[in-house]
C-alpha positions in Angstrom: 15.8 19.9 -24.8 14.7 23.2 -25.2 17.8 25.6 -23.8 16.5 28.5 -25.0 14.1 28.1 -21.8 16.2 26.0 -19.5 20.1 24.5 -19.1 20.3 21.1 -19.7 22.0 19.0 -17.0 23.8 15.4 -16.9 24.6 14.5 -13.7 26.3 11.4 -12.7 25.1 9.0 -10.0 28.0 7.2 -9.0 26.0 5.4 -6.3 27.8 3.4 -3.8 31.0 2.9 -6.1 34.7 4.5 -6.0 37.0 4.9 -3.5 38.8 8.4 -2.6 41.4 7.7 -4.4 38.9 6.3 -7.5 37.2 9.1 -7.1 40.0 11.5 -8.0 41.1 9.6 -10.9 38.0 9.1 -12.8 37.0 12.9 -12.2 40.7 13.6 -13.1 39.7 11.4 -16.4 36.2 13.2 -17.0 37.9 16.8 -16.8 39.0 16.8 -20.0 36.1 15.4 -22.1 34.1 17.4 -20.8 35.7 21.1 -21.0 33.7 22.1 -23.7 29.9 20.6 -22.8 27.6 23.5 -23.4 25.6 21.4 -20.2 25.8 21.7 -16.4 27.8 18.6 -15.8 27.5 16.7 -11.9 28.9 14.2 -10.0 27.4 12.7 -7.3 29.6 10.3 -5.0 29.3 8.6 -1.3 29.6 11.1 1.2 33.3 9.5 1.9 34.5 10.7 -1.5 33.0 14.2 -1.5 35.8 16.2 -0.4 38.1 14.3 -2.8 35.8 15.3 -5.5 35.8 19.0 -4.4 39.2 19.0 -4.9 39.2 17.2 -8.1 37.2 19.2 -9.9 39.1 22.3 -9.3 39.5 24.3 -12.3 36.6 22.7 -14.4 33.0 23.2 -14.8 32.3 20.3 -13.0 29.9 20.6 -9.8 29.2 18.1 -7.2 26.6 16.4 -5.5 25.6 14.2 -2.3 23.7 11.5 -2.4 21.0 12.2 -0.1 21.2 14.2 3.1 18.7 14.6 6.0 15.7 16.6 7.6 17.6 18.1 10.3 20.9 20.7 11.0 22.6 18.5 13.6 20.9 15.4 16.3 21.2 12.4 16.7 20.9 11.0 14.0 23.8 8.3 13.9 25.1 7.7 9.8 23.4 10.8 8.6 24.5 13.6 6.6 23.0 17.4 7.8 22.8 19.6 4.8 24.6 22.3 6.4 27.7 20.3 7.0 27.2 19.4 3.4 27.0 23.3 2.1 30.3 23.8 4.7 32.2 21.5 2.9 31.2 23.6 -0.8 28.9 20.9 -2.0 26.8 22.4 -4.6 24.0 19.9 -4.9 22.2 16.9 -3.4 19.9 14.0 -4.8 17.0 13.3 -2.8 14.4 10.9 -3.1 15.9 8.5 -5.5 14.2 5.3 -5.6 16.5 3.2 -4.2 16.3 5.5 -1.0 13.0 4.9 -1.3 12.8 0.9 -1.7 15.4 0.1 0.3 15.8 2.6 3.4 11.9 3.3 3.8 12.0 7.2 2.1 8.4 8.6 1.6 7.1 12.0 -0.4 6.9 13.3 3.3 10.5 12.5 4.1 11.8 13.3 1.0 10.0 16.8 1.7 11.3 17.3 5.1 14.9 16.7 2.9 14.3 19.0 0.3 12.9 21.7 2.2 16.1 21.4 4.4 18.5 20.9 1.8 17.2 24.1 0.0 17.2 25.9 3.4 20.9 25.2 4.0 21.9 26.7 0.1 21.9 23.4 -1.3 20.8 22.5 -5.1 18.1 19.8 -5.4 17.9 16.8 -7.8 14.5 15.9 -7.4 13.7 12.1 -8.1 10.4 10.6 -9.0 9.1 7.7 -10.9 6.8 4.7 -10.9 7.3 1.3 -10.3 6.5 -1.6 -13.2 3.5 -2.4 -11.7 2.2 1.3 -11.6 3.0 1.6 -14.7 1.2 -1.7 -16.2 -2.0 -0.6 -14.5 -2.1 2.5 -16.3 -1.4 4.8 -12.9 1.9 6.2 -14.1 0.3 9.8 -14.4 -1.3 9.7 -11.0 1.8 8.0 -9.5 4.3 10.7 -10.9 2.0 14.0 -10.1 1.1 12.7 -6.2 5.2 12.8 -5.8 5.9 16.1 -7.3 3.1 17.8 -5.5 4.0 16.2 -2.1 7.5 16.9 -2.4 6.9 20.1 -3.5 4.5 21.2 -0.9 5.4 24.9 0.5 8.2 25.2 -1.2 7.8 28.3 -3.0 8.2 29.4 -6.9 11.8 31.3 -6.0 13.0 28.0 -4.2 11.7 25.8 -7.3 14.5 27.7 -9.2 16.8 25.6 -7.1 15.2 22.3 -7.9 16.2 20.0 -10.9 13.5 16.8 -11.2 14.6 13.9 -12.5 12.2 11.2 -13.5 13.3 7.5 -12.8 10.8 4.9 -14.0 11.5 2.3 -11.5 11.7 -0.1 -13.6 14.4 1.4 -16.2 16.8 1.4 -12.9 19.7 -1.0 -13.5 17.9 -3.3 -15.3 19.1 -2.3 -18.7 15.4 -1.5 -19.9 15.0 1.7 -21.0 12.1 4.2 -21.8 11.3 4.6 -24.9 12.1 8.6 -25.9 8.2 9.4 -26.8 7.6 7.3 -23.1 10.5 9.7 -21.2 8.7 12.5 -22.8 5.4 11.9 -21.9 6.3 11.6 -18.6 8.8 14.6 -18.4 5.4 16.7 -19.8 3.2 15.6 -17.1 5.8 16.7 -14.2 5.9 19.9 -16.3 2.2 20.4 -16.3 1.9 19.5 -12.5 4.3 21.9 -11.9 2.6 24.5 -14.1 -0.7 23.8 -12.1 1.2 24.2 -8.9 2.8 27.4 -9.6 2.4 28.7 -13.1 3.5 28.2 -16.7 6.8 30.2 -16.6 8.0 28.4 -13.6 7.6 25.0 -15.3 8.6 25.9 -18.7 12.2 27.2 -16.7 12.1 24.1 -14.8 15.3 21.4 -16.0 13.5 18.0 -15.8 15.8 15.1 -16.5 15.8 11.6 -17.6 17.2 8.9 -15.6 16.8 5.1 -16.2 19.6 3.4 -17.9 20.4 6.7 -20.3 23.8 5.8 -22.0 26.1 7.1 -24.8 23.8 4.7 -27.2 20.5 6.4 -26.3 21.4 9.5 -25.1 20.6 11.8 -28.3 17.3 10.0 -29.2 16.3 10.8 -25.5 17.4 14.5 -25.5 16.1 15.5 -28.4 12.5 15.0 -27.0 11.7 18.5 -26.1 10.6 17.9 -22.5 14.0 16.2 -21.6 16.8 18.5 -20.5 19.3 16.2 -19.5 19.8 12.9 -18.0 20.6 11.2 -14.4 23.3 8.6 -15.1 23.7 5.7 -13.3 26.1 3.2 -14.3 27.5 4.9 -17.5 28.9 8.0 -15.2 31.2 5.4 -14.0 33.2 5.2 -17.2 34.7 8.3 -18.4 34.4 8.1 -21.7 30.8 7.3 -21.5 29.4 9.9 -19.3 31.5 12.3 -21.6 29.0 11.3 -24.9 26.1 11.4 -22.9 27.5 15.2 -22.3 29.0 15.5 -25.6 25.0 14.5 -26.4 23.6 17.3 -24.4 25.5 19.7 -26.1 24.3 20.0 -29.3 
């Protein structure tokens, strides 16, 4: 982390886990361990849980974040989310282009485009997903892999909007599976998505730019991770689901 330059930023994935009334009482259970973080703390749950959370979170630092959201302001587009009904409601953020998005309900760099460029439209905070798959990364195409998804994602979105965007980087591979990247690996890819970003727009706007790690970060392996100096933070997946977890990870990102 370097937070001289840029805050650092844990944000939770929660995934689809947690009722309403879960929802309230694990945020009511984070509130406290977390008061002090000198990080931006997130939660991101299902889209049923969302105005729970809002109200949960009252009174803290905490912010809150969707889980994806669409292309369009309104349509019919039966089980989707607009972004502007998401900003209505006071949602701060939104994760697009997570990998499972992507494996499982057909999301591409041009979709998640359309999404981001929508989201950001609508007032909306982006977390930014991108990673490669174990095969990419075996055959030595991690680099290529990683840059073609930032610079298609990113594509007209302009250097005042990228101040809105947060990347996290999600080796496919690391994703519930309890494998992990190695901190000098995480770095090594968080420094390429800086210097694509760099080459898109320039070196002030990447060296600003948060860039997280996400792929099975937990209280163990949180510090070794972001002390690497191109990791500002960490998207958490199933450790965000106990309290006491996420609140080392934070804890972590504090010092």
């Amino acid at each position: 982390m370097n937070k001289a330059l840029r805050p650092a930023v844990i944000a939770g994935n929660w995934k689809m886990n947690k009722t309403p009334a879960e929802t309230s009482a694990l945020i009511s259970e984070i509130k406290p361990l977390v008061a002090n973080a000198d990080c931006t703390v997130i939660v991101g749950v299902p889209f049923v849980d969302l105005s729970e959370a809002l109200e949960a979170v009252k009174g803290s630092k905490i912010g809150v974040a969707a889980q994806n959201c669409h292309w369009k302001e309104s349509g019919a587009f039966t089980g989707e989310i607009s972004p502007v009904t998401l900003a209505g409601m006071g949602v701060e953020y939104v994760i697009l282009g997570h990998s499972e998005r992507r494996q499982y309900f057909g999301e591409t760099d041009r979709s998640v485009n359309a999404r981001l460029t929508a989201a950001l439209a609508a007032g909306l905070k982006v977390i930014l997903c991108v990673g490669e798959t174990r095969e990419e990364r075996e055959s030595g195409i991690t680099a290529e892999v990683v840059r073609k998804q930032i610079k298609l994602a990113l594509q007209n979105i302009t250097g005042e909007q990228l101040k809105n965007i947060i990347v996290a980087y999600e080796p496919v591979w690391a994703i519930g599976t309890g494998l992990t990247a190695t901190a000098e690996q995480a770095n090594d890819v968080c420094a390429i998505i800086r210097a694509c970003t760099a080459e898109l727009y320039d070196n002030a706007a990447a060296q600003r730019l948060t860039i997280q790690y996400g792929g099975s970060m937990n209280a163990k392996n949180a510090a070794e991770l972001l002390a690497q100096p191109n990791v500002d933070g960490g998207l958490i997946g199933g450790a965000s689901l106990v309290a006491a977890d996420f609140a080392a990870i934070a804890t972590a990102a504090s010092k």
